[in-house]
PDB file of N, CA, C and O in Angstrom:
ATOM      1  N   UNK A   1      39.449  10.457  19.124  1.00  0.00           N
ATOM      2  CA  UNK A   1      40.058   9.601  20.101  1.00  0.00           C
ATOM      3  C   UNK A   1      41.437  10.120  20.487  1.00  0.00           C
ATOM      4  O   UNK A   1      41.861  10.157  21.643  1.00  0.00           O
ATOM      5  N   UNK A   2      42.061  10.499  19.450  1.00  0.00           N
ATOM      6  CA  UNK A   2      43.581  11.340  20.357  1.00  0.00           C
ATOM      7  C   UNK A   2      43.789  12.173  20.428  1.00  0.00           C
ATOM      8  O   UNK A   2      44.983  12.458  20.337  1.00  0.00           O
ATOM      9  N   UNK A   3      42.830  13.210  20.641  1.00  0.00           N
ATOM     10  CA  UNK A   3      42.625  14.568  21.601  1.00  0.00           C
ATOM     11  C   UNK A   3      42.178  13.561  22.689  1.00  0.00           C
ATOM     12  O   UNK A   3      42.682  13.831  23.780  1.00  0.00           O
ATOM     13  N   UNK A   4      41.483  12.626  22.691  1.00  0.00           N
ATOM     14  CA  UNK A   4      41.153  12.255  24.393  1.00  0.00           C
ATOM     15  C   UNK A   4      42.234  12.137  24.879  1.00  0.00           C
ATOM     16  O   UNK A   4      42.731  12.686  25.862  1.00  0.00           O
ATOM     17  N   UNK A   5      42.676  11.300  24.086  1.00  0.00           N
ATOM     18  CA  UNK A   5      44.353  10.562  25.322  1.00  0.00           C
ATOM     19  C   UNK A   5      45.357  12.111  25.698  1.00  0.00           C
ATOM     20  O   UNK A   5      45.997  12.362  26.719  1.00  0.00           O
ATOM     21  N   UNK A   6      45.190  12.875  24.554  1.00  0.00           N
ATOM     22  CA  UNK A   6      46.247  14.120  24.693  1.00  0.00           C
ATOM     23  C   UNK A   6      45.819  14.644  26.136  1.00  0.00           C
ATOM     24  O   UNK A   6      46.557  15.025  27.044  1.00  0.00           O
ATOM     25  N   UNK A   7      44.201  14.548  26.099  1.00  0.00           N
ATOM     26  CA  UNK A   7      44.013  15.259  27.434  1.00  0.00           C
ATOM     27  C   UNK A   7      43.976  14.498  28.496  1.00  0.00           C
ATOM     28  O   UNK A   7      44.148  15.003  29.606  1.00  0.00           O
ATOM     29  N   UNK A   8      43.743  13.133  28.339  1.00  0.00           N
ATOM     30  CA  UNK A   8      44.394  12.039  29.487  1.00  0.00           C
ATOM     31  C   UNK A   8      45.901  11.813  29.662  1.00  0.00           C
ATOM     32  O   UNK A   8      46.181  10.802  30.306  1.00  0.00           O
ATOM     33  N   UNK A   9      47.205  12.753  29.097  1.00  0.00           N
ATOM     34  CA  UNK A   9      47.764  12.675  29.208  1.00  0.00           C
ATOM     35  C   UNK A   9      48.566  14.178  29.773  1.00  0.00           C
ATOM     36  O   UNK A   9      49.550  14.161  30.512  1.00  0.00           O
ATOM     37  N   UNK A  10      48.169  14.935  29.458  1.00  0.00           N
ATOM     38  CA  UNK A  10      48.239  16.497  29.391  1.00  0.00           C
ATOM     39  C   UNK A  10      47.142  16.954  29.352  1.00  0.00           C
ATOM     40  O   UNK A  10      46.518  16.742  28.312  1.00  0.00           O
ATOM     41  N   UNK A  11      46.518  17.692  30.362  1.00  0.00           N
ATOM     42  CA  UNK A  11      44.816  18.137  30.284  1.00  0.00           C
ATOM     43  C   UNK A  11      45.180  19.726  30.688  1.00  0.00           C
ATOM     44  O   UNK A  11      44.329  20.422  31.240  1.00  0.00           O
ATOM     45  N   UNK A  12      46.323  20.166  30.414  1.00  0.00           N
ATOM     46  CA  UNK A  12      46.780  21.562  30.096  1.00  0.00           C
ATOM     47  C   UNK A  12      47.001  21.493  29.155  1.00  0.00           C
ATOM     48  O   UNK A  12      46.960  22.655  28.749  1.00  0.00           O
ATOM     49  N   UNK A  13      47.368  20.572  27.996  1.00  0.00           N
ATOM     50  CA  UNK A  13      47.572  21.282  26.421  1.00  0.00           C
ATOM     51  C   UNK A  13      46.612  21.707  25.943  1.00  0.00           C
ATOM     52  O   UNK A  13      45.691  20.893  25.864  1.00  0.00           O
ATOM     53  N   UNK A  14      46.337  23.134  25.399  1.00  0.00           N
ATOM     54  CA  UNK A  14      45.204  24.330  24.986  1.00  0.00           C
ATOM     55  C   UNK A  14      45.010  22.796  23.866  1.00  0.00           C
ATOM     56  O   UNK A  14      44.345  21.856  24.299  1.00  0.00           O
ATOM     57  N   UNK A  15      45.921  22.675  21.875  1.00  0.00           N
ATOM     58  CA  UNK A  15      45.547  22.584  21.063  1.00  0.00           C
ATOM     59  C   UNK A  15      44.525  21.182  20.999  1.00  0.00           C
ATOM     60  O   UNK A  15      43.957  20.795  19.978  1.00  0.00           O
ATOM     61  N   UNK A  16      44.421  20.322  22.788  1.00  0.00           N
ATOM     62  CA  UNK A  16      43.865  19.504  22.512  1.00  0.00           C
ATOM     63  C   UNK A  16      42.097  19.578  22.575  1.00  0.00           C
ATOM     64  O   UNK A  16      41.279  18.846  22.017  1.00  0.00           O
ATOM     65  N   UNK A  17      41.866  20.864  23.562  1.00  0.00           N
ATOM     66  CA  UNK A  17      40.260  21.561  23.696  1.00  0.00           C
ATOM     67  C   UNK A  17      39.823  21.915  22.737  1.00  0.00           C
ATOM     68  O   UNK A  17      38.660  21.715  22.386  1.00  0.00           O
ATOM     69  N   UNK A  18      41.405  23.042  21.575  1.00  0.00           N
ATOM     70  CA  UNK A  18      40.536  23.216  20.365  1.00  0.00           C
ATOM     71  C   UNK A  18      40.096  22.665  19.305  1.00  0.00           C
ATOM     72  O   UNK A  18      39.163  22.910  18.540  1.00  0.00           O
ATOM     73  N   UNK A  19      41.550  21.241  19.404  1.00  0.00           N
ATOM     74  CA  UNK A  19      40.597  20.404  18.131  1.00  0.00           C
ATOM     75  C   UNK A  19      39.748  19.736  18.657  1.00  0.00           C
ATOM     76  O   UNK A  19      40.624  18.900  18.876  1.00  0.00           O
ATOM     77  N   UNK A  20      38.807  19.253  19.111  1.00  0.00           N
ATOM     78  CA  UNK A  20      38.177  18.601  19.897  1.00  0.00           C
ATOM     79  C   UNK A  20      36.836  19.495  20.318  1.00  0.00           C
ATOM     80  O   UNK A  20      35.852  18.964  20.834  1.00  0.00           O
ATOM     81  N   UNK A  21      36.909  20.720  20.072  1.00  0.00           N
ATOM     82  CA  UNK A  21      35.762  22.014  20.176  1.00  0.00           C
ATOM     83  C   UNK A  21      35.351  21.769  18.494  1.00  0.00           C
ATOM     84  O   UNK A  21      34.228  21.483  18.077  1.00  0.00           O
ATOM     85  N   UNK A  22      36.448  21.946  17.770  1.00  0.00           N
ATOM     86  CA  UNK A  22      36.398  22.048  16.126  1.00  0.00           C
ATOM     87  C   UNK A  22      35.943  20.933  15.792  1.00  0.00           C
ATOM     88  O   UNK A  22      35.170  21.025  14.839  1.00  0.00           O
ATOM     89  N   UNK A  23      36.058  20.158  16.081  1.00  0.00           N
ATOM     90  CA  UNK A  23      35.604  18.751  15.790  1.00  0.00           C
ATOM     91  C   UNK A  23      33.924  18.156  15.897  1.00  0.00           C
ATOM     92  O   UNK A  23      33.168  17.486  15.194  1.00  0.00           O
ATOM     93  N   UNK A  24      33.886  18.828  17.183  1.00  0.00           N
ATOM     94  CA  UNK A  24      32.147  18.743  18.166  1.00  0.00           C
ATOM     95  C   UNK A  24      31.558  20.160  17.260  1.00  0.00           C
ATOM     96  O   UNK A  24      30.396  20.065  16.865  1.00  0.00           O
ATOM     97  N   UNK A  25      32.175  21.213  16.985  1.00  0.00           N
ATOM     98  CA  UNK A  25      31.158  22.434  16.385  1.00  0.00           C
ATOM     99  C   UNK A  25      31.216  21.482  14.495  1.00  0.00           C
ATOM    100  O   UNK A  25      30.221  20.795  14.263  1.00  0.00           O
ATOM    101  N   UNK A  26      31.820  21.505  13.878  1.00  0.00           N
ATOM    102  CA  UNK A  26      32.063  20.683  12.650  1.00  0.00           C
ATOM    103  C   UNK A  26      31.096  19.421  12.503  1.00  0.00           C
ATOM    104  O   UNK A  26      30.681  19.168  11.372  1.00  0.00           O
ATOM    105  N   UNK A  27      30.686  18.562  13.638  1.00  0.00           N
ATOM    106  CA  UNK A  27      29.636  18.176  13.501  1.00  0.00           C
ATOM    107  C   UNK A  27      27.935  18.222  14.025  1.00  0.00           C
ATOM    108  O   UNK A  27      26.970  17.458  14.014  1.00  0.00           O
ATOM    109  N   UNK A  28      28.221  19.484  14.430  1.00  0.00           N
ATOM    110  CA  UNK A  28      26.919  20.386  14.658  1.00  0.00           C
ATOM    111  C   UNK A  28      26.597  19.916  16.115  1.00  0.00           C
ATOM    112  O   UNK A  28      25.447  19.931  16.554  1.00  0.00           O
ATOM    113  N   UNK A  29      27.548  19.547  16.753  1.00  0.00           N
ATOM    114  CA  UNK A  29      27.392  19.432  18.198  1.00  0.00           C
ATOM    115  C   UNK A  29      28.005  20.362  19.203  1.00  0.00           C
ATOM    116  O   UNK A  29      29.071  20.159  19.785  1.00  0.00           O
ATOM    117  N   UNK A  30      27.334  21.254  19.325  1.00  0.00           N
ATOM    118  CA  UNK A  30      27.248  22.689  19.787  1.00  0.00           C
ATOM    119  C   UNK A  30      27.666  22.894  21.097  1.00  0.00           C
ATOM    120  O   UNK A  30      28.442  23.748  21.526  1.00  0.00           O
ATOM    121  N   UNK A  31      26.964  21.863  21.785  1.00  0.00           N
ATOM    122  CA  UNK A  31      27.285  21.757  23.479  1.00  0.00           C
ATOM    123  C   UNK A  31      28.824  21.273  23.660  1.00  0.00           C
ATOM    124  O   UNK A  31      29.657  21.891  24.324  1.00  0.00           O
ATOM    125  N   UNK A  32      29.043  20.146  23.005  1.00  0.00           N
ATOM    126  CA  UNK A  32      30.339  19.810  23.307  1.00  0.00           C
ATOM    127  C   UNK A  32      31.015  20.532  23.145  1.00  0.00           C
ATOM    128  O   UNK A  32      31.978  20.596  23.909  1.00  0.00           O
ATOM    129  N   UNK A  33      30.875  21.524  22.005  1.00  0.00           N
ATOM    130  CA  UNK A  33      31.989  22.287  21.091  1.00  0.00           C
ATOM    131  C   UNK A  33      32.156  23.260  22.372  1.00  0.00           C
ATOM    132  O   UNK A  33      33.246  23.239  22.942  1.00  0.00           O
ATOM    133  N   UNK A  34      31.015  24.212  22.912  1.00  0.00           N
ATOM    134  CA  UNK A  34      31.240  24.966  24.237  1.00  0.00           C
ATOM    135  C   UNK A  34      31.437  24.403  25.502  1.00  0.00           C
ATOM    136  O   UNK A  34      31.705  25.059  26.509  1.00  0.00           O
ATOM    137  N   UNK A  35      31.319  23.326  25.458  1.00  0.00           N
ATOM    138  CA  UNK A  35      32.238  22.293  26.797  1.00  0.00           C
ATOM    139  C   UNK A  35      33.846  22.849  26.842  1.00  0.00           C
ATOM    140  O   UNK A  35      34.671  23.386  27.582  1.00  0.00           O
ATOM    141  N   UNK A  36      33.622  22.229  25.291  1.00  0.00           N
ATOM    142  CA  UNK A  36      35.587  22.381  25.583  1.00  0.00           C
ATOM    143  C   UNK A  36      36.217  23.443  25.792  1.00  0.00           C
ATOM    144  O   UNK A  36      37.414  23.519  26.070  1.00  0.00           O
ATOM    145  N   UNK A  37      35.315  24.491  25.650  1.00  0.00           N
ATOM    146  CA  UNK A  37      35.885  25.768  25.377  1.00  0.00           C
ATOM    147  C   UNK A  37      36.259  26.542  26.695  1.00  0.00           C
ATOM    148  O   UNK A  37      37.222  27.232  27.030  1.00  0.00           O
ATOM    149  N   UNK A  38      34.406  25.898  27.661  1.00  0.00           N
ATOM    150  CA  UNK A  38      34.769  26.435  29.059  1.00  0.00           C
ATOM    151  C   UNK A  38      35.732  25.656  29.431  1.00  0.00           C
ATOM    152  O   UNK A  38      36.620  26.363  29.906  1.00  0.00           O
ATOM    153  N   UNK A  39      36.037  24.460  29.460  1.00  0.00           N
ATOM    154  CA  UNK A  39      36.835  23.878  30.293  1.00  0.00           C
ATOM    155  C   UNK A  39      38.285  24.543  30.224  1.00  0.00           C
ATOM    156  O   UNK A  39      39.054  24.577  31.185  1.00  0.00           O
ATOM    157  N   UNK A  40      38.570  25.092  28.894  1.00  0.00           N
ATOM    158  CA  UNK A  40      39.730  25.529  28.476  1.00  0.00           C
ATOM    159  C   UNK A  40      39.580  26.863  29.141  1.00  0.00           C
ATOM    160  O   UNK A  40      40.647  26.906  29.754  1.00  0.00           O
ATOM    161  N   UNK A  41      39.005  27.896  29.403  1.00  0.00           N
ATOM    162  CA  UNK A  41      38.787  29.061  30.125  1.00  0.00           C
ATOM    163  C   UNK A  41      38.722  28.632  31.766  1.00  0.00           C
ATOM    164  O   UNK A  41      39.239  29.453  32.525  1.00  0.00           O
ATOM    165  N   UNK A  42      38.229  27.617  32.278  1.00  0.00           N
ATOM    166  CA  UNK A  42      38.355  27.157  33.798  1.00  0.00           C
ATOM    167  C   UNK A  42      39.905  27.170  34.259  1.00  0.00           C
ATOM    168  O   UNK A  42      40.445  27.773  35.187  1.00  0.00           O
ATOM    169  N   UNK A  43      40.469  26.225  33.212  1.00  0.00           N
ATOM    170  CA  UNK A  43      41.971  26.186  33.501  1.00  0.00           C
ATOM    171  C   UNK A  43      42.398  27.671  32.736  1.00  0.00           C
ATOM    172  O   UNK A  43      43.469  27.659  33.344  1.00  0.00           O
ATOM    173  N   UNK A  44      42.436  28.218  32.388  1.00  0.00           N
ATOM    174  CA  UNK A  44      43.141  29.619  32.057  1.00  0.00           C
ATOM    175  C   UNK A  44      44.237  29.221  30.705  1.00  0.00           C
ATOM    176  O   UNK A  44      45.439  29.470  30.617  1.00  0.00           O
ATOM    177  N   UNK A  45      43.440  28.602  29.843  1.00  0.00           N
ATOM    178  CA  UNK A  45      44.125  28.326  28.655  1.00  0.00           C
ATOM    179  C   UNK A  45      44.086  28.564  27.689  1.00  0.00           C
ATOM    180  O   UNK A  45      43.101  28.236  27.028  1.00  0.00           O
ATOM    181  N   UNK A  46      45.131  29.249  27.130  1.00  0.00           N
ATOM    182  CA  UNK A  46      44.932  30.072  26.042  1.00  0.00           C
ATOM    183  C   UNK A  46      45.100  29.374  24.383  1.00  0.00           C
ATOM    184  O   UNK A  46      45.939  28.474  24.400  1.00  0.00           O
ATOM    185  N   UNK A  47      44.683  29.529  23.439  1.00  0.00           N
ATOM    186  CA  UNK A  47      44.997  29.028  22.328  1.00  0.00           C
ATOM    187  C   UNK A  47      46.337  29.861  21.474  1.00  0.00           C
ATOM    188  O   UNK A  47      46.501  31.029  21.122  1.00  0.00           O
ATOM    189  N   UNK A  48      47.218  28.523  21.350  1.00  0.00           N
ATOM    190  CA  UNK A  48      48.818  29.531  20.855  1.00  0.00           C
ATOM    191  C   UNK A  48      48.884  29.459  19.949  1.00  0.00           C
ATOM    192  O   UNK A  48      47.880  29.162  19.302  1.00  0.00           O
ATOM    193  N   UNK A  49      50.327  29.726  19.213  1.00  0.00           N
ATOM    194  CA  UNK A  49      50.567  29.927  18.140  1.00  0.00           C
ATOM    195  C   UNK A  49      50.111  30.723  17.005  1.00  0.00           C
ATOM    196  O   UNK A  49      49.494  31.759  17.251  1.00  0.00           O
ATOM    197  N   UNK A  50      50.351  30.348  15.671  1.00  0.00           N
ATOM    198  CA  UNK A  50      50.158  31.211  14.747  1.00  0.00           C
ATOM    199  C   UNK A  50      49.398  30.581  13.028  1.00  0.00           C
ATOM    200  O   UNK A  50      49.914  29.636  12.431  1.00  0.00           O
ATOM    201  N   UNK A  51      48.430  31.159  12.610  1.00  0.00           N
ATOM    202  CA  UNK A  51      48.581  30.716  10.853  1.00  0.00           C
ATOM    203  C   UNK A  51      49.163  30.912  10.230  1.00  0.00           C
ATOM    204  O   UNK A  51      49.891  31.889  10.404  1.00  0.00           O
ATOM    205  N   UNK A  52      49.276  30.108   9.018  1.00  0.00           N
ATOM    206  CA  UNK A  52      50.211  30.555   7.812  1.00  0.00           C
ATOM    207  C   UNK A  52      49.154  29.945   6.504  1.00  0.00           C
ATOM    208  O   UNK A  52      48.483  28.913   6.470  1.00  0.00           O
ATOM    209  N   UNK A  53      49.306  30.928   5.585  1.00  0.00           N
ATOM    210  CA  UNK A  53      48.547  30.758   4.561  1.00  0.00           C
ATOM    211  C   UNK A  53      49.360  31.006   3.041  1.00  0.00           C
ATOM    212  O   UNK A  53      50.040  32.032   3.019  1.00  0.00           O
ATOM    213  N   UNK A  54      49.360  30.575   2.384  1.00  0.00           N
ATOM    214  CA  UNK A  54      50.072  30.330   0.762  1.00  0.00           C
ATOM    215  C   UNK A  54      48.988  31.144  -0.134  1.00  0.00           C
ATOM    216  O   UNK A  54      47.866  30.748  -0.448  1.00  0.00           O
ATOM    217  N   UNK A  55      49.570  32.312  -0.447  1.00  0.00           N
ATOM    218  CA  UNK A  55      48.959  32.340  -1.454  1.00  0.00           C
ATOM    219  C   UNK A  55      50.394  32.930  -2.537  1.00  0.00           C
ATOM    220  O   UNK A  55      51.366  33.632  -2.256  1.00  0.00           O
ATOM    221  N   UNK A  56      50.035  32.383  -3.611  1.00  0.00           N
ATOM    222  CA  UNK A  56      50.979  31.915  -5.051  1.00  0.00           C
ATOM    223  C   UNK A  56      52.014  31.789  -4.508  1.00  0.00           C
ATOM    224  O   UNK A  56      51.977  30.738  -3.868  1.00  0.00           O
ATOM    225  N   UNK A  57      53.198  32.419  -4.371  1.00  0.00           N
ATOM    226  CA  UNK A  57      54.502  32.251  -3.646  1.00  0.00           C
ATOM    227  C   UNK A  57      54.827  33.152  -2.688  1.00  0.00           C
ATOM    228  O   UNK A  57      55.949  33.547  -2.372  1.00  0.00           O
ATOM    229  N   UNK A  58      53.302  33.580  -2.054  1.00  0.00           N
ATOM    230  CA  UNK A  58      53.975  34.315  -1.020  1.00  0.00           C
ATOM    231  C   UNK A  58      53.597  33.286   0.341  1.00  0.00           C
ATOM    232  O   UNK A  58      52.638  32.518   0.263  1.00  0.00           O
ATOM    233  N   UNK A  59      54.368  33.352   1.462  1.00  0.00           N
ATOM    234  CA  UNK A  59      53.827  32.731   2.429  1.00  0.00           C
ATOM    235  C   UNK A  59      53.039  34.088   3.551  1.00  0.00           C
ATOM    236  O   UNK A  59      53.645  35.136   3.772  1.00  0.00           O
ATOM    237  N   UNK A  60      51.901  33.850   4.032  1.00  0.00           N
ATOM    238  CA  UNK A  60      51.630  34.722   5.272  1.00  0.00           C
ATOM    239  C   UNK A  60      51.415  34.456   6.826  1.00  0.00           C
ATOM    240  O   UNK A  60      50.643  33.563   7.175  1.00  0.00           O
ATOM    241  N   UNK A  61      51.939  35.052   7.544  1.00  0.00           N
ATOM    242  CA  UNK A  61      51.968  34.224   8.984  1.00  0.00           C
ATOM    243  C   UNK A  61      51.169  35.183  10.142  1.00  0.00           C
ATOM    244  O   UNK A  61      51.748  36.139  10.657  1.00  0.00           O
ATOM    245  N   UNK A  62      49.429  34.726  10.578  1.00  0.00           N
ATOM    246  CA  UNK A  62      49.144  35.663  11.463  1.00  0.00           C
ATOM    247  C   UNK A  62      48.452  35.228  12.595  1.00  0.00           C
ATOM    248  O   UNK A  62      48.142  36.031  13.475  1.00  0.00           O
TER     249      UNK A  62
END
């Protein structure tokens, strides 16, 4: 429900197609999951930022 509003509110923010793709593929709903994905490629939107992962005390960022 608030990836909807994110995109009823901003339907250019990329991170709201991808959680909302992750969400629809995570519960084995395949179509939606590639809905969001084209829609996010229609508008020319890219997915930003970066990971970071912990392992023992190191941090990694990619």
């Amino acid at each position: 429900m608030a990836a909807m509003k994110i995109l009823g509110l901003d339907p250019n923010e990329p991170a709201a197609y991808v959680q909302l793709s992750n969400i629809y593929a995570s519960a084995g709903n395949w179509e939606e999951s590639t809905e969001m994905r084209r829609k996010m490629k229609e508008r020319n939107l890219v997915k930003g930022g970066c990971s970071w992962i912990e392992v023992g005390d190191n941090v990694h960022k990619f």
